[in-house]
N, C-alpha and C positions, 0 to 999 in steps of 0.2 A: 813249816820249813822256812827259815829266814832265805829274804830277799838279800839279805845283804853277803857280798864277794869277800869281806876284805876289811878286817879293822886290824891296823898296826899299833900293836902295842908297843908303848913307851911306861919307862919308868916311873912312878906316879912319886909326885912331888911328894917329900918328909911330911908326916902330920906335925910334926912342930913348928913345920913350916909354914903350914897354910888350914891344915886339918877340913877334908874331903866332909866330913860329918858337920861341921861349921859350913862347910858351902853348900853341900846338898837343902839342910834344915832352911838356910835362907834364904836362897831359887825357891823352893817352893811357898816358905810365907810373901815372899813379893807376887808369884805367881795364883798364890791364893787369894789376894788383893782384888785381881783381875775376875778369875772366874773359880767357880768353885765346885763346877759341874763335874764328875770325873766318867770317862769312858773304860769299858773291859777290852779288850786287846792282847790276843795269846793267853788268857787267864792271871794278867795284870791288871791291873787299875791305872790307867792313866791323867792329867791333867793338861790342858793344849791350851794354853792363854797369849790371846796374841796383846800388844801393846795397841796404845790407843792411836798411835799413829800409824797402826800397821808394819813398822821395819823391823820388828822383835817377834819371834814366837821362843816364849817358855814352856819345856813339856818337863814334867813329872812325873816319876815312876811312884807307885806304891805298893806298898806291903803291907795287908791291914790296916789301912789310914797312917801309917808310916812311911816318910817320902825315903825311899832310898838312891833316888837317882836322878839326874837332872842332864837336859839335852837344851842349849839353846840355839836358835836360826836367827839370822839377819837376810833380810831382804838382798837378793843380789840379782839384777836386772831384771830374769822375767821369771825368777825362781828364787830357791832359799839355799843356803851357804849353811853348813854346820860352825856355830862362833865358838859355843866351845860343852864339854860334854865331863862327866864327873859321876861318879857310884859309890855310895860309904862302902868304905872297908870292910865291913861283918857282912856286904850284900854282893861282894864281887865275885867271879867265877859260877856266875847263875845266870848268866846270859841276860842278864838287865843292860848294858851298853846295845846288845843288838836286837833288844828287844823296844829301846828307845827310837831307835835309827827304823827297824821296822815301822812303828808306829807313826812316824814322821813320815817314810814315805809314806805309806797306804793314805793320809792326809794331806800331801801335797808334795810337789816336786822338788826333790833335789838336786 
């Protein structure tokens, strides 16, 4: 059962725009850079790579070693701030958004 209350959905920016599939794929080769260790989590695969100066955490969703979703945190005084969060199109309406946010808390405090 998701921890989480409450995610408000907004309109997700045009793929010709920005294309979700183009950002998801490279949040996680930057975050694979970092570490490459992944965790099971609700019967997800995740990836949790903090930056080297500690004010960034990259988390990554998978699907068979296929990133589909990407959540990033910035350091905000004595906890972490959601900076900004994304899920390819062919992976959305499977609860991978609250299934990141889960994962983040059970990890540390938002």
């Amino acid at each position: 059962m998701s921890k989480l209350k409450e995610i408000q959905r907004i309109d997700p920016i045009p793929e010709d725009e920005f294309g979700y599939d183009k950002f998801v794929t490279k949040s996680a080769k930057d975050a694979e850079k970092i570490k490459q260790e992944k965790e099971n989590f609700q019967g997800t695969d995740f990836l949790w790579a903090e930056s080297k100066n500690g004010n960034m955490v990259r988390v990554i969703a998978y699907d068979e070693d296929e990133p589909i979703g990407y959540l990033a945190l910035k350091k905000f005084k004595d906890a972490w701030k959601v900076y900004t969060i994304g899920v390819r199109p062919a992976a959305r309406g499977k609860g991978i958004a609250s299934k990141l946010y889960d994962f983040a808390i059970s990890k540390t405090k938002l």
